[in-house]
C-alpha positions in Angstrom: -68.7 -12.5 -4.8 -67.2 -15.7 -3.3 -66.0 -16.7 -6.6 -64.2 -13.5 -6.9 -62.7 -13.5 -3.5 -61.6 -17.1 -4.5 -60.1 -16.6 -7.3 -58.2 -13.6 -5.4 -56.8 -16.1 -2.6 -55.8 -18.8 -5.9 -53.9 -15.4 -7.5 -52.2 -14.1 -4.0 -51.4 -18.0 -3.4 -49.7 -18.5 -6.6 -47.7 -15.1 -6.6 -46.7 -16.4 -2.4 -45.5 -19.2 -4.0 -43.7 -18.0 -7.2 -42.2 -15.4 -4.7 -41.4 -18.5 -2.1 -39.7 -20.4 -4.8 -37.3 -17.3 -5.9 -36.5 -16.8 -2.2 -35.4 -20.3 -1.8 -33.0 -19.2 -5.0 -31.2 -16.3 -3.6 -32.0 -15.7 -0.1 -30.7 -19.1 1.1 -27.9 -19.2 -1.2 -25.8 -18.9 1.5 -27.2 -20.4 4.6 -28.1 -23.7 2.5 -24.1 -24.4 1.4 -23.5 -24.2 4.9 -23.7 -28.0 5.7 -20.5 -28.3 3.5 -18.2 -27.1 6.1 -19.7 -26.3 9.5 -20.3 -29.6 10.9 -16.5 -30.5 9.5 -15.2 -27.6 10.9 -16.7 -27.6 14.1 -14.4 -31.2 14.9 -11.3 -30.5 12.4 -10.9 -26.7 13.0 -8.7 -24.3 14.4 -10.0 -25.9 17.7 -10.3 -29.5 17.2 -13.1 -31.9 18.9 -13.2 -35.3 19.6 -15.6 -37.3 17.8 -17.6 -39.1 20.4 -21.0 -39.3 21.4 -21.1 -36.8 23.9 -19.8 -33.7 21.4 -21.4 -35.2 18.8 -24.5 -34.6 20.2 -23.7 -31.4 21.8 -22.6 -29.8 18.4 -25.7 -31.0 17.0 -27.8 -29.9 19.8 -26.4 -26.4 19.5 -26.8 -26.3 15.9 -30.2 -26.9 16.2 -30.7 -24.1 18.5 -28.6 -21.5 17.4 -30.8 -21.9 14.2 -34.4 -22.0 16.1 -33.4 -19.1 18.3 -30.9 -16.6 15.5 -32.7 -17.7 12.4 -35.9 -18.3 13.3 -36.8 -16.8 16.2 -34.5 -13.4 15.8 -34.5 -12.7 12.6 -37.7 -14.0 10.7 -40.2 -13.5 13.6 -38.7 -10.3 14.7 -36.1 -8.6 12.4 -38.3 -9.0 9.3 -40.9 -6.9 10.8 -38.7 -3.7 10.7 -39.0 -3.3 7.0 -38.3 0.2 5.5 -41.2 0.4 3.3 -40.9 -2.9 1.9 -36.6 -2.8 2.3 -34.2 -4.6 5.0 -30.6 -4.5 5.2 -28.4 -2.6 7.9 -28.9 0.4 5.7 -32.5 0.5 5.2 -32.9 -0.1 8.5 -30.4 2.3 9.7 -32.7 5.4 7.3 -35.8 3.9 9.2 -34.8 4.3 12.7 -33.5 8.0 11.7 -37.0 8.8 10.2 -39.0 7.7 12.9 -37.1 9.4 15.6 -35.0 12.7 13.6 -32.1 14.1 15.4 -31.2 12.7 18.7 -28.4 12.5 20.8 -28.3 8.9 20.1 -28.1 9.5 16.6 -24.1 10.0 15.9 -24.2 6.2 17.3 -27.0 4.7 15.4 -25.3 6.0 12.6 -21.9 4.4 13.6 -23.7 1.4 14.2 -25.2 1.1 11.0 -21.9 1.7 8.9 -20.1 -0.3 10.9 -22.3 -3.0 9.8 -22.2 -2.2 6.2 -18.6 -2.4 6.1 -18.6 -5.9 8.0 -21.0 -7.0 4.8 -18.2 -6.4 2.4 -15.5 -8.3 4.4 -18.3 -11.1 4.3 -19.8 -10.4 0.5 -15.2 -10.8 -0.2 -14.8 -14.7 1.6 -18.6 -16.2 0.9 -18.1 -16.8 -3.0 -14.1 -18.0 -2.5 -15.2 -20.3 1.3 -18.3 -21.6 -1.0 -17.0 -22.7 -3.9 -13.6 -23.8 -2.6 -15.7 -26.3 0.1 -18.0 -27.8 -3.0 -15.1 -28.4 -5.2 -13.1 -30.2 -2.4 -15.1 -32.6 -2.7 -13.4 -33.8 -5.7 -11.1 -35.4 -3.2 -14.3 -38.0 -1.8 -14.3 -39.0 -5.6 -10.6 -39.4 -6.1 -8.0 -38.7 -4.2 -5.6 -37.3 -7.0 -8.1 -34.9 -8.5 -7.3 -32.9 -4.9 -4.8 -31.3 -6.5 -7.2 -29.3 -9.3 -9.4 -28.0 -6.4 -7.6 -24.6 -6.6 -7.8 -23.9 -10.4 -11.3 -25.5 -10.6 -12.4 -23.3 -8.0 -10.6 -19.7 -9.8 -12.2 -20.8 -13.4 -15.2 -20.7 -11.4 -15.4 -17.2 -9.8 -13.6 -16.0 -13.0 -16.6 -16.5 -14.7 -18.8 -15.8 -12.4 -17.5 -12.2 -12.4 -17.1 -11.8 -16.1 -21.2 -12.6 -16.5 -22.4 -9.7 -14.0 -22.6 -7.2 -16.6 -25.2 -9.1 -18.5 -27.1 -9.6 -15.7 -28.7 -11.9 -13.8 -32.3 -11.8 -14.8 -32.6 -15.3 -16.7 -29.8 -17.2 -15.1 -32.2 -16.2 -12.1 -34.9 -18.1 -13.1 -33.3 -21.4 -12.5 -32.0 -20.2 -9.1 -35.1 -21.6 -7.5 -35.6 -24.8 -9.2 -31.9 -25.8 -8.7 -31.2 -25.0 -4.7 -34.8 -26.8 -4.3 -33.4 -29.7 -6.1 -30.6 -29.5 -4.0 -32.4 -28.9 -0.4 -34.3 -32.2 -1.5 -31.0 -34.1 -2.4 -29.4 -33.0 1.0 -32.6 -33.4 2.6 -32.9 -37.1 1.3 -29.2 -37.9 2.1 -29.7 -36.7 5.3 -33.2 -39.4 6.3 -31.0 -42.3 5.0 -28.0 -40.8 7.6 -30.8 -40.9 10.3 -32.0 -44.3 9.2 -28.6 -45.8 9.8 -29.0 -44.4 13.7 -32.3 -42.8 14.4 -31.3 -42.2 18.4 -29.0 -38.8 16.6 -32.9 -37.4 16.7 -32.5 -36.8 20.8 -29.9 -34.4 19.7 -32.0 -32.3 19.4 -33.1 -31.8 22.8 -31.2 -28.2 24.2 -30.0 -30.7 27.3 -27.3 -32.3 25.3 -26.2 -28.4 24.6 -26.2 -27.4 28.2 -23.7 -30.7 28.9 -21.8 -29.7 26.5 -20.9 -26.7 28.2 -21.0 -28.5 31.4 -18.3 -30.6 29.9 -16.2 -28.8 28.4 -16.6 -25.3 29.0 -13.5 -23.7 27.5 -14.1 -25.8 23.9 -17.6 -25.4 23.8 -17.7 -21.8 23.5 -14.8 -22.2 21.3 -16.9 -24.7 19.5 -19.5 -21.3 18.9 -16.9 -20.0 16.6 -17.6 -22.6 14.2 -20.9 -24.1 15.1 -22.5 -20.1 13.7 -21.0 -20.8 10.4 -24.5 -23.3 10.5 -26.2 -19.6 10.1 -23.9 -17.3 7.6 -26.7 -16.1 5.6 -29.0 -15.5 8.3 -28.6 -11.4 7.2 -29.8 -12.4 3.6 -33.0 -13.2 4.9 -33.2 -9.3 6.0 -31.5 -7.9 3.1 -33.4 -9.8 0.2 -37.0 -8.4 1.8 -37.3 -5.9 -0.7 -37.1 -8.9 -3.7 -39.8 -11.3 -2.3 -41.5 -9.7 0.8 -41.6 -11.0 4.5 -44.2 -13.6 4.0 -42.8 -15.2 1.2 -39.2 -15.5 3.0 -40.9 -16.9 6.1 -42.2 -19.8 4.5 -39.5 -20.6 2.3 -37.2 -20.8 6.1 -40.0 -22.6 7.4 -41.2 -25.2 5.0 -38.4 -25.7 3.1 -35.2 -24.5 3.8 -34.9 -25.1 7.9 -36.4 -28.8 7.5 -33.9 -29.4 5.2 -30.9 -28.4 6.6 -31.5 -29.8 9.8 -32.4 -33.6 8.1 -28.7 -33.2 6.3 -26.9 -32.0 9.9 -28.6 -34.7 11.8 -27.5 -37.0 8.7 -24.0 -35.9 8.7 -23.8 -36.1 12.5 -25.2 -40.2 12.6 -22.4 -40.8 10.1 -20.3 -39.3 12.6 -21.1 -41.6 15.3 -20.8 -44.7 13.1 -18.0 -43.5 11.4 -15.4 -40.7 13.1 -13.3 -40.9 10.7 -15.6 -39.4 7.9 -15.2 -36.1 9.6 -12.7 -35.1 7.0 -16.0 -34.3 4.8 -19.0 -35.9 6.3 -21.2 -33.9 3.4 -19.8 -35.5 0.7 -19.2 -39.1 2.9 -22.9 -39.0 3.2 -23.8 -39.7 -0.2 -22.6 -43.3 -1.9 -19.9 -43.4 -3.7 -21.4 -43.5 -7.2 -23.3 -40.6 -6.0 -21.0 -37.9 -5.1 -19.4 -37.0 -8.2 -23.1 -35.5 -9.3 -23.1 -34.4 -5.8 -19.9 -32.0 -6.3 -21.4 -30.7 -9.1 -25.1 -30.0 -7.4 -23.1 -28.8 -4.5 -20.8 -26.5 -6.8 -23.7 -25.0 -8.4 -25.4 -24.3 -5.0 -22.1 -22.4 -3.9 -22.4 -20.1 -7.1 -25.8 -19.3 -6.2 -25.1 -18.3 -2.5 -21.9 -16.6 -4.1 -24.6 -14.3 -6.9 -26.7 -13.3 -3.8 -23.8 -11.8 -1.9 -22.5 -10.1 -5.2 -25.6 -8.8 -6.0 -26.3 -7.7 -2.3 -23.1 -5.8 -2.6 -24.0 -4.1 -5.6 -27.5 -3.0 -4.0 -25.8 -2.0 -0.9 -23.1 -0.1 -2.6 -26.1 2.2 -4.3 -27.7 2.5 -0.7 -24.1 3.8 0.3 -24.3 6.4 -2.6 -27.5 7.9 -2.2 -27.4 8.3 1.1 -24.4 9.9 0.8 -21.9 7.7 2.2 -19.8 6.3 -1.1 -19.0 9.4 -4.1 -21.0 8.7 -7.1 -20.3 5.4 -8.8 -21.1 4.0 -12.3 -24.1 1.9 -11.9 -25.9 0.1 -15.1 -29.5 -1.0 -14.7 -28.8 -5.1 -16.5 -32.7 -5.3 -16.7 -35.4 -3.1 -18.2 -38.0 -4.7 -16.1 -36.5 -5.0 -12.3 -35.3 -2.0 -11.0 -33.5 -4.1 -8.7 -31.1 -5.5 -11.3 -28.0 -3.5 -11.4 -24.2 -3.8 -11.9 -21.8 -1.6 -10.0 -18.3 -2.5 -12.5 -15.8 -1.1 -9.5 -17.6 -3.0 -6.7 -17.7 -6.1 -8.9 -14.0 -5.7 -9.9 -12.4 -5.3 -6.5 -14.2 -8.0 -5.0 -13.0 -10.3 -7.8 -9.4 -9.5 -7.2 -10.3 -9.5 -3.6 -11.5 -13.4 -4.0 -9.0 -14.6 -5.7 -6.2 -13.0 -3.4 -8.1 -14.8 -0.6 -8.6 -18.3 -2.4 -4.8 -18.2 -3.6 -3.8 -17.1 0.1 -5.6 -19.2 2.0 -5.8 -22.4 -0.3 -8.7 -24.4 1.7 -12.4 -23.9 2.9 -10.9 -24.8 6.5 -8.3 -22.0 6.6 -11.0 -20.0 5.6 -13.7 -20.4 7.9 -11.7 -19.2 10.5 -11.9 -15.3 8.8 -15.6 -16.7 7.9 -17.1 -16.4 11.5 -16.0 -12.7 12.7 -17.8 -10.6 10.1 -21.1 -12.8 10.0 -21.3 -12.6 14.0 -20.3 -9.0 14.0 -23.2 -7.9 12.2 -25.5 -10.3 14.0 -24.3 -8.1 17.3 -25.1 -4.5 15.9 -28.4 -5.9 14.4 -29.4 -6.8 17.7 -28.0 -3.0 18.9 -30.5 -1.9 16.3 -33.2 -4.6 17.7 -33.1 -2.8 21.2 -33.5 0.9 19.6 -36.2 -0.6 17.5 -38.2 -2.1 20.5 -37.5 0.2 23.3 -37.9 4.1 21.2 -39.8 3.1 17.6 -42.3 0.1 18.6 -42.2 1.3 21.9 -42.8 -2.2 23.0 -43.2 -2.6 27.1 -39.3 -1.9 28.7 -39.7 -5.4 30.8 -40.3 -7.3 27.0 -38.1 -4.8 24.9 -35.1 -5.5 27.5 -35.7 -9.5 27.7 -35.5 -9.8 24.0 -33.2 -7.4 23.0 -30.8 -8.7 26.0 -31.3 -12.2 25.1 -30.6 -11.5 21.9 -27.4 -8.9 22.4 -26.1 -12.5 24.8 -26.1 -14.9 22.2 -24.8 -13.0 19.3 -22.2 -11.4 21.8 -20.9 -15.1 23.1 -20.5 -16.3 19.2 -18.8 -12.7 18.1 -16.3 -13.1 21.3 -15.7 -16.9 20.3 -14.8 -15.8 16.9 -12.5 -13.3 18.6 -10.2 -15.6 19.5 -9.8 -17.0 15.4 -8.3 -13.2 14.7 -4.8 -14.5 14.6 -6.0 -17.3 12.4 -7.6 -15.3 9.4 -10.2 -13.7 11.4 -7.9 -10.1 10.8 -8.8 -10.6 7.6 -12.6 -9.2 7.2 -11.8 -6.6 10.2 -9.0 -5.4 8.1 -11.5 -5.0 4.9 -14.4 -3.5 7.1 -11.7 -1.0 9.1 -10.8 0.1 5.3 -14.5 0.6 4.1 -15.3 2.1 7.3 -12.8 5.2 7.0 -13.8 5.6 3.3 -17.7 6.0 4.1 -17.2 8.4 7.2 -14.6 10.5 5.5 -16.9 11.1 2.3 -20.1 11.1 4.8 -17.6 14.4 6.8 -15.9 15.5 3.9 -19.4 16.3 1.7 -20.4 18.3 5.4 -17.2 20.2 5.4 -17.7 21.4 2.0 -21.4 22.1 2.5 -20.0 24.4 5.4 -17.4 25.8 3.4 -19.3 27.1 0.7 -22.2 28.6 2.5 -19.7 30.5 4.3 -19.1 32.9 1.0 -22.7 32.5 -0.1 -25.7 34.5 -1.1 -29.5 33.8 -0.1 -31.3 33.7 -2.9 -34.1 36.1 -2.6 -31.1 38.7 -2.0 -29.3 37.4 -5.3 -32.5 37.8 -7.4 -33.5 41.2 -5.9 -30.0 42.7 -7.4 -28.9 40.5 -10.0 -33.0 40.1 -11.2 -33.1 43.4 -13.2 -29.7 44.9 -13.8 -28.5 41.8 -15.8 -29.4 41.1 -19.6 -31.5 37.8 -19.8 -31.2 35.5 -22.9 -33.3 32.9 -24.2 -34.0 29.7 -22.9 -33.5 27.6 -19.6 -30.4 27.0 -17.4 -30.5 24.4 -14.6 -28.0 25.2 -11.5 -27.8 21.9 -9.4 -27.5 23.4 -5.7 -26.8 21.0 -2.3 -27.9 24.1 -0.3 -30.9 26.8 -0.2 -28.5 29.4 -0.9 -27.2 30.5 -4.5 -25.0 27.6 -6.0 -21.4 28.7 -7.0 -21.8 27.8 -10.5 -24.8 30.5 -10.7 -22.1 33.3 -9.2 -19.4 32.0 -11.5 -21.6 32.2 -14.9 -22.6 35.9 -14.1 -19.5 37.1 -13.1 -17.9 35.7 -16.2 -20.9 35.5 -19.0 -22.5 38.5 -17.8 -26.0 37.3 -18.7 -28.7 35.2 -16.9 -31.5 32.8 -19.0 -35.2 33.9 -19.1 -36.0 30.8 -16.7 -33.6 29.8 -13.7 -33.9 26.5 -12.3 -32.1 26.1 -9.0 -32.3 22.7 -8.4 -31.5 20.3 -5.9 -32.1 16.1 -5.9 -33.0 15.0 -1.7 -32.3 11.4 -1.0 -35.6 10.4 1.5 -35.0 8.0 4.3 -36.6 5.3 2.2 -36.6 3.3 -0.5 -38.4 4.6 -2.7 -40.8 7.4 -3.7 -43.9 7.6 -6.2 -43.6 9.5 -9.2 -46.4 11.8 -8.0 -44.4 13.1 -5.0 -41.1 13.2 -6.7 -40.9 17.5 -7.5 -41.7 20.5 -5.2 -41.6 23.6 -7.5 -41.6 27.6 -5.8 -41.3 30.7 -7.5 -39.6 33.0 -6.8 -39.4 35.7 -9.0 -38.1 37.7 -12.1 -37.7 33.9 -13.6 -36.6 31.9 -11.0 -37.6 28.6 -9.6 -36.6 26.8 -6.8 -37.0 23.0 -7.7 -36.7 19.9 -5.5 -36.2 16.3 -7.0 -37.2 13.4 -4.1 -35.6 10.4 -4.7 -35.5 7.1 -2.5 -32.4 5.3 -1.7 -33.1 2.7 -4.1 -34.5 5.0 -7.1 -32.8 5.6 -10.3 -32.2 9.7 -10.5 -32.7 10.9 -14.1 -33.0 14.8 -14.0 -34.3 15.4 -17.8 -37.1 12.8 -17.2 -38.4 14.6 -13.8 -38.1 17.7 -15.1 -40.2 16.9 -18.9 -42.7 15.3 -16.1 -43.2 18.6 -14.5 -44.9 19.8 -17.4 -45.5 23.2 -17.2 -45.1 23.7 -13.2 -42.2 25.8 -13.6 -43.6 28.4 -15.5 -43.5 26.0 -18.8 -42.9 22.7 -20.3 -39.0 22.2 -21.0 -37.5 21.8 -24.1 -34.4 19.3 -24.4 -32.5 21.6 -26.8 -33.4 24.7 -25.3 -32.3 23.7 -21.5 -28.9 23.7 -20.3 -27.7 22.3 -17.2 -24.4 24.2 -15.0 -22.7 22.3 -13.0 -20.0 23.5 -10.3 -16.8 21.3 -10.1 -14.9 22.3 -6.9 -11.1 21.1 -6.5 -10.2 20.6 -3.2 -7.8 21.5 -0.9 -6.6 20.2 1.9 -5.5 22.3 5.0 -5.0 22.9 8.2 -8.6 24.1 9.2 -10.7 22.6 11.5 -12.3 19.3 9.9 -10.6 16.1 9.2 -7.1 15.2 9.9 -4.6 16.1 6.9 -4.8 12.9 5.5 -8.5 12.0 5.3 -8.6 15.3 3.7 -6.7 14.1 0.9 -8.4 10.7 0.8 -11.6 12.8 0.5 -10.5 15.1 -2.4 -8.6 11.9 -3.9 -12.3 10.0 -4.0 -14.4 13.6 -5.3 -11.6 13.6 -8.4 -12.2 10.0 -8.8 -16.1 10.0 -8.7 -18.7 9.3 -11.9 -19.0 12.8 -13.6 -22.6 14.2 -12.4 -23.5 14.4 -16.0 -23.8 10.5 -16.2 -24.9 9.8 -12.9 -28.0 12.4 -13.0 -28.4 11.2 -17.0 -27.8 15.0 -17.8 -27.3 15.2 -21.8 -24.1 15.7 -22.8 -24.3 18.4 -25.2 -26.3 20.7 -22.6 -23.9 20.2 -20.0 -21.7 23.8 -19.0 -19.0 22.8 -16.1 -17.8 25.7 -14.1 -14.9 25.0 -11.6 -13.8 26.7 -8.0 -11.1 26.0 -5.6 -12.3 24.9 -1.8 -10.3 24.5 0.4 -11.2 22.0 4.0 
């Protein structure tokens, strides 16, 4: 029995640490190429330092802290715990707090909240890869000064190609993801103990004192100092967002044992340089290393940036099919690169926009520094409605005491408020720049999330409960052979039904009214996935349940059913109707004129419901209707 249970804890120890390993790969991606700029930035950015002792050590001091108390603290000791069956992300968490607490009068704003956040994380998935790689490949300029003048055209060649492989997939370029960013957290790591060897008194930086005189010294420029010093955490929402990959446990000890120590033993590096040398602050990271040594660094460090630049990418492909199924983004293309991980997919449009996106910024902007001042907002923004989301979470779902639940959730809503309102001020700068993105994703996921509502409304007006559709239509109509499936958003009889009697005249022996429900999580077992009723004279009324994160394949839950509905279906004796409304826009109560238009614009535009359900193409019978919102 012992033996047993030992060889359990060996298996669960190894999986922790294959898991721990892969976390290190794509989880701190981001977070661990932040060294390359944020210290630099912090004295040579939009609001310049001087580089003494004294702001040396604040910097430092609040570097430390901000990652002890957002990182650390916030997010892996508290955030993590508010998985969605296994899931994070604004999204997941955003379907969690509406399935614990249904309908509120609260709930209008959660949902704001929540999308609001999402579209922050596309402003922020747009400038990580081009701020990333751009601030690795400057470091050509430590090497040779000349070579300063290929950094741009490195750095395009680079997300080029990083683009163009997304459509394989990312399964076995994945695999080295861990073993390189470990390799690299141990080369910063050691960089960073020979920095602190050279003046081991940086350690007291540490101490939250030097912070405080910061402040005390310099009021006005240390909280403008914030707006850089948070760029130490960008990344900090991967750690939240990647918890359906790896698992809570297996992120925590990654932070804890391997990433954190290491990026704080590079930071305190970078900053002893500082103090023995002020004028390496035009790129302490790559100053740190000797001068043989940096060339290999650029390279290391360039291949760190395209991992933290694959995370973001592939976290905007997963949050772009949260968007869909929960109904906030028209259906989209999405191909599954991976027979084996669900999780692996490739969204062409999303991957497509943001490449264009990218290189528009890296061709506008031109540097890592004029960068970083759009960097900050997004990042900081989200780290504020998190914490909004903290405080529902504590006071109304964990129901944790009011005098504990208000401490930490006003603790928290203080610091991330201070480093959002110091970013505030780099608007002018490039910060308009991930507001602009996030204002544009934000009106195109409310006005489908309305517009699908409107039409919902529109077409129960003119519609016929079902039990009294089969009572007169049941009999009185000739039946033919076979099944017909009639996909229905609504209990009552879908249009497509209405428009095949009135013009065919005939109903199939079986009817199918079917609808697919998108649950409030992430995913559900195969066992729960169908509720079948009959109803009658050949009817059915059938209900697919999906999670957010589930691939939806009709013909394969409906061959599963077996003979539930009366019996088993045949491929080539099923055919599916589908109802394609064109919309138009009017002067009815709904949306303004324009959204209207937006709306029908982005119905025309979205995937055919034939692919996205995997319907078979030669069983498919479209019926169109004019609606008008």
């Amino acid at each position: 029995m012992e033996a047993t249970q030992t060889a359990d804890q060996h298996g669960h120890q190894d999986r922790l640490g294959t898991l721990a390993v892969g976390a290190i790969g794509v989880v701190f991606g981001d977070i661990g190429t932040s060294p390359l700029y944020s210290l630099k930035e912090s004295f040579i950015g939009h609001h310049p330092l001087a580089v003494d002792r004294a702001h040396i050590f604040g910097v430092l001091s609040l570097v430390f802290w901000t990652m002890m108390l957002v990182v650390t603290i916030k997010y892996v000791f508290i955030i993590l715990r508010a998985d969605n069956k296994g899931e994070g992300g604004s999204l997941a968490l955003l379907a969690l707090i509406q399935r614990k607490l249904g309908e509120t009068r609260w709930t209008p704003w959660i949902v704001a909240l929540g999308v609001i956040a999402t579209a922050l994380f596309y402003g922020d998935a747009i400038i990580t890869p081009a701020v990333s790689v751009l601030s690795a490949v400057e470091g050509l300029a430590t090497v040779q000064g000349s070579l300063s003048q290929l950094v741009l055209p490195i750095s395009i060649v680079i997300l080029i190609g990083l683009f163009a492989i997304q459509s394989h997939g990312t399964a076995r370029v994945g695999k080295l993801f861990g073993p390189v960013m470990i390799f690299y957290f141990i080369v910063i790591a050691v960089l960073g103990v020979v920095g602190i060897a050279k003046s081991p008194d940086i350690l007291w930086a540490l101490n939250p004192w030097y912070a405080l005189h910061f402040f005390t010294l310099d009021p006005l420029l240390a909280f403008l100092a914030l707006g850089s010093v948070v760029l130490a955490v960008t990344g900090a929402e991967a750690l939240y967002a990647d918890m359906g990959h790896f698992g809570r446990k297996a992120i925590m000890v990654s932070w804890l044992y391997i990433a954190f120590p290491c990026l704080m033993l590079n930071y305190l590096g970078q900053s002893a340089l500082l103090l023995s040398s002020p004028a390496s602050v035009e790129n302490p990271f790559f100053l740190l290393a000797p001068e043989w040594a940096r060339l290999p660094l650029v390279i290391l460090a360039t291949a760190a940036t395209v991992i933290a630049s694959q995370a973001v990418i592939s976290g905007a492909f997963s949050v772009t099919q949260q968007a869909v199924q929960l109904g906030f983004l028209p259906r989209l293309r999405i191909l599954h690169t991976s027979a084996k991980a669900a999780g692996q997919i490739y969204v062409p449009l999303a991957n497509w926009l943001l490449l264009v996106m990218v290189i528009l910024l890296v061709l506008g902007f031109r540097s890592s520094s004029n960068l970083a001042a759009a960097y900050g907002i997004a990042v900081t923004g989200t780290m504020f409605i998190t914490a909004c989301m903290l405080g529902v979470l504590t006071f109304a779902v964990w129901k944790w005491p009011p005098v504990l639940a208000g401490l930490v959730t006003g603790g928290f809503l203080l610091i991330d408020g201070l480093y959002f309102a110091s970013n505030v001020t780099k608007i002018p700068d490039g910060g308009w720049f991930p507001l602009l993105v996030a204002a544009i994703v934000f009106v195109l996921l409310t006005t489908w999330a309305t517009g699908r509502k409107l039409v919902r409304a529109r077409l129960h007006e003119g519609a016929m409960p079902i039990e009294i559709f089969i009572q007169s239509a049941g009999h009185s109509v000739q039946r033919v052979g076979g099944t017909a499936v009639f996909l229905a958003s609504t209990d009552d009889i879908p249009p497509a039904l209405l428009h095949n009697l009135k013009h065919n005249k005939v109903l199939h022996e079986r009817v199918i009214i079917l609808t697919v429900a998108i649950e409030q999580v992430p995913h559900v077992a195969p066992e729960q996935r169908a509720e079948v009723k009959p109803l009658g004279q050949g009817f059915y009324r059938t209900i697919l349940h999906y999670g957010f994160m589930d691939e939806i394949d009709i013909p394969l839950a409906l061959h599963a059913l077996g003979d539930a509905a009366g019996e088993k279906f045949k491929a080539m004796e099923t055919s599916y109707f589908l109802a394609r409304q064109t919309l138009i826009a009017s002067s009815r109560p709904g949306m303004a004129i324009w959204r209207e238009k937006l709306f029908a614009w982005m119905v025309r535009n979205a995937e055919s419901a034939m692919e996205f359900f995997k319907l078979p193409t030669n069983r498919v019978v479209e019926l169109g209707s004019q609606v008008e919102i």
